[in-house]
Structures are given as structure tokens and as C-alpha cells.
N, C-alpha and C positions, 0 to 999 in steps of 0.2 A: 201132947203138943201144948205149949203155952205162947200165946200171940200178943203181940202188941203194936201198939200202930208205928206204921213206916213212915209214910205221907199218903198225902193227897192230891190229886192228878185233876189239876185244869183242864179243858181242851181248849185249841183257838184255831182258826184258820189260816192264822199265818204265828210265827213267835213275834214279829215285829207287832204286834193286835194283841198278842197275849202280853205284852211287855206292859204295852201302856194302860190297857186296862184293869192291871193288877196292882201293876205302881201308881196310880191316879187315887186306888179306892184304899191301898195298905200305906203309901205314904214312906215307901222305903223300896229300894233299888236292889234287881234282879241278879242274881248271879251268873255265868255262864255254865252250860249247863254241856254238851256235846251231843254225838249222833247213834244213832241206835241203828245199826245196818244192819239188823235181823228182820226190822221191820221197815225201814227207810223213815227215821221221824227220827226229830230234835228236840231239844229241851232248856228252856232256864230253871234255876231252882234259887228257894227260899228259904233260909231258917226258920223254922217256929220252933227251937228249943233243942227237945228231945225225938221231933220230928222234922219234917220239912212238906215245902210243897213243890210239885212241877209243874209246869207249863208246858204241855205237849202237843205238837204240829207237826204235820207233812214234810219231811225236808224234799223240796225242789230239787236239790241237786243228785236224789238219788234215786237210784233204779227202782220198778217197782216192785216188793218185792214177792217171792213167788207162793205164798201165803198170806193170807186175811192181815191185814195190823191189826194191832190189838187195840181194846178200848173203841170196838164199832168204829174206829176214824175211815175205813173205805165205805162206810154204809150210806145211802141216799140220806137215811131217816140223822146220825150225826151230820151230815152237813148241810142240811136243810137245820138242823138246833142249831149250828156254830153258824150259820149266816147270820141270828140276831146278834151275835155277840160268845165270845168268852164264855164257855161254865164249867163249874164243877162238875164233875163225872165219874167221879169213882173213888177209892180209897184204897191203900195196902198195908197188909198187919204183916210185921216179924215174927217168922219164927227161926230158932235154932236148929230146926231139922226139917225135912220133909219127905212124906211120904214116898215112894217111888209111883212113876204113873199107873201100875197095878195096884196098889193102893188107894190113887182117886177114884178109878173104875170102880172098887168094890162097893156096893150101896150098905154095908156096915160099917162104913169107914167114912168116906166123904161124899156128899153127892158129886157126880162129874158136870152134872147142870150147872153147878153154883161154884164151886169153886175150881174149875177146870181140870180138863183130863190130861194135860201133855205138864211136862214139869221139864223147862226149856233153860237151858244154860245159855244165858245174856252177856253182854259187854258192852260200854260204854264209855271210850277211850280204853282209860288204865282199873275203871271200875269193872268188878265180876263178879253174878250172881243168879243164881235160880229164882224164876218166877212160875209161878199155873196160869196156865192163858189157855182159855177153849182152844180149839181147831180150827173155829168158824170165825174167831175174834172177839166174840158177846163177851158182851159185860154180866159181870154173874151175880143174879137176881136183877140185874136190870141198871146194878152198879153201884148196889146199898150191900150187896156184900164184898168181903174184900177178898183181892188177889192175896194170895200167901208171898210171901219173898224171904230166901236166905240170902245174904252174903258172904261173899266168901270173901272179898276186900271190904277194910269200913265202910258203914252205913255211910252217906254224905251228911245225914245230921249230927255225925262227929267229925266232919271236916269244914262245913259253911262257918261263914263268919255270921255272928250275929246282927241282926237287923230291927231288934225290939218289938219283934212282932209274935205274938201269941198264941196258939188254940186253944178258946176254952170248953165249946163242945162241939161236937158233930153230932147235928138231928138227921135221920135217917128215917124217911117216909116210904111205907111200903102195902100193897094189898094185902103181903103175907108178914104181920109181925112178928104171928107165932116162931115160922119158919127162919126169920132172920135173927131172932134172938138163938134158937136151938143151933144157929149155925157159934155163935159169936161160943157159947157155951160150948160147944163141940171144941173149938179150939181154943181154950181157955184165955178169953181176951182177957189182958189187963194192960200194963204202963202207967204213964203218964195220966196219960185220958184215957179212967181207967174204964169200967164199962160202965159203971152209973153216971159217968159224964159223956157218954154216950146213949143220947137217947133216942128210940126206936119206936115208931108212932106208926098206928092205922093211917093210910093217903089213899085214895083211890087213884094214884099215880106213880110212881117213882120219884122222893124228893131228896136231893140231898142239900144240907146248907151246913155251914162250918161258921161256928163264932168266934171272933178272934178279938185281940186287943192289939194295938198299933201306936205306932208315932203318934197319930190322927185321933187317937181312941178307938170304941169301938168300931169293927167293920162285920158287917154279913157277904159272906158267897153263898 
């Protein structure tokens, strides 16, 4: 398995909240993004190059649906965070294959803790792709490791138009370094941003922040 980053996943309380607090701090305008009726949530998205970012919330207009959303978005503890606002929450590496879910199960192969045990065939509109998403919805490691994603239509960071906006790292804080480096290694991260511009730091919390460059200059989330 070789991975590479996909993008990175905002969360907000509404998209109209994620619109303007993105666009305020990157200095450059959201694209439209569609619905995810697997889990009932919507999306805008952003170029950053060979990557991109989303903005993901609730969609109001849709049923609830009859599993967890993913990315913690039904849990007390995310929407008690996204009442202060907008944040970063998690990240997804590409890869070209993925395991079957017998394979995240086996503890030789991947953990099911960390990088999820169900391997769910997605849509969004005319987009289609496998992602690993727990059962339960958790973020794996806490949201410093990433979701794996194939597609099977292009990525959208070969279709966004550009917006002159950047990633130059993502720092990634965690109680277990060890553990989240041994994962990044498990699936041979690289790309763009490749793993040594990925840096992975002792937190006695869960931290993630993304450094970018912009219209504006730099910005941190």
C-alpha cells in the first residue's frame, strides 16, 4: 500500500459558518461541493494543488441517517467543539487499493481501531469511492490518523479550479507518536506533502493544524 494525501476535512455547524470562516482567513472562494446521503451531510471544497480541502456539515434537508455520520459529527462532544466555531478535524490519504474489510480486522495488517473496519462504497452526486469509516463513526486516533480513500471516479483535486492556496505542512499532535508514525509507515505515506512535511509531535491532546499559503499569505487552521 502506498498513500498519499487526499485532503482535509473542516467541520462546521452549518456550511453557510464554514463558508465564511474559511473564506475570511484563505482569502479565496469556496467551491460547491454536494450531498452525501449515506450519511446525510454536505460539503464545499477547496483546491490546494495536488490536494484539496472540505467543509463538512449536517445537511438539514436530509433524513437521519440509520448509522453514526462519520467524522464524530452526531456526537455531544463534536458539537459542543463546533459551537466555538469551524475546525480542522481530520485528514485522508490515497491509496490505489484497499484492503477488503477482512483485512482491516486482522491485527497483522491494519489496526480496526485506527483506521476503520467497514470499507463503504460512497457517492456524491456523479463522484464514487471507497472510504474506512469505524461502525461507531470515531475519528481514528482521535483524527491525526487518516481515513484511507480509493476512487474510482477522479479525485476532485483533479477537477477544482485553482484558488492560489497552498499546503505546506500538516502538524499532527498526539499522546501516541510512536503509534501514528508506525501507522503513516504501514501505509507508505508519501506525495506531495510528503511525510517529512508532515510533522508528528508528542500533545497531551489531539492537535491538528494545517499550514498553508494564500492570496492573504500565510494562514494556520
Amino acid at each position: 500500500m502506498s498513500a498519499r494525501l487526499d485532503h482535509l476535512v473542516v467541520a462546521a455547524r452549518t456550511l453557510e459558518e464554514g463558508r465564511a470562516w474559511l473564506e475570511n482567513r484563505l482569502g479565496a472562494p469556496l467551491h460547491t461541493g454536494g450531498e452525501h446521503p449515506t450519511f446525510g451531510t454536505h460539503n464545499l471544497l477547496l483546491s490546494l494543488g495536488s490536494s484539496y480541502l472540505e467543509v463538512i456539515a449536517l445537511n438539514p434537508a436530509a433524513p437521519q441517517p440509520p448509522r453514526p455520520r462519520w467524522f464524530e459529527l452526531d456526537t455531544p462532544a463534536m458539537q459542543r467543539r463546533l459551537s466555538a466555531g469551524p475546525a480542522l478535524i481530520h485528514w485522508v490519504a490515497a491509496v490505489d487499493q484497499l484492503p477488503p474489510d477482512s483485512a482491516l480486522l486482522s491485527p497483522g495488517v491494519l489496526d480496526s481501531g485506527v483506521l476503520g473496519s467497514e470499507v463503504l462504497e460512497l457517492t456524491r452526486g456523479d463522484n464514487r469511492w471507497q472510504l474506512t469509516v469505524p461502525a461507531d463513526g470515531s475519528l481514528p486516533l482521535g483524527g491525526v490518523a487518516p481515513s484511507l480513500i480509493r476512487w474510482h471516479t477522479p479525485a476532485p483535486a483533479t477537477r477544482l479550479p485553482g484558488r492560489g492556496v497552498r499546503l505546506t505542512r500538516l502538524r499532527l499532535g498526539t499522546p501516541q507518536p510512536d503509534l501514528l508514525r508506525d501507522i503513516l509507515k504501514r501505509i507508505d505515506f508519501t506525495g506531495e506533502v510528503a511525510t517529512e512535511a508532515v510533522e508528528v509531535y508528542e500533545a497531551r491532546q489531539t492537535e491538528l493544524r494545517a499550514l498553508l499559503l494564500t492570496p492573504n499569505g500565510p494562514a494556520e487552521l
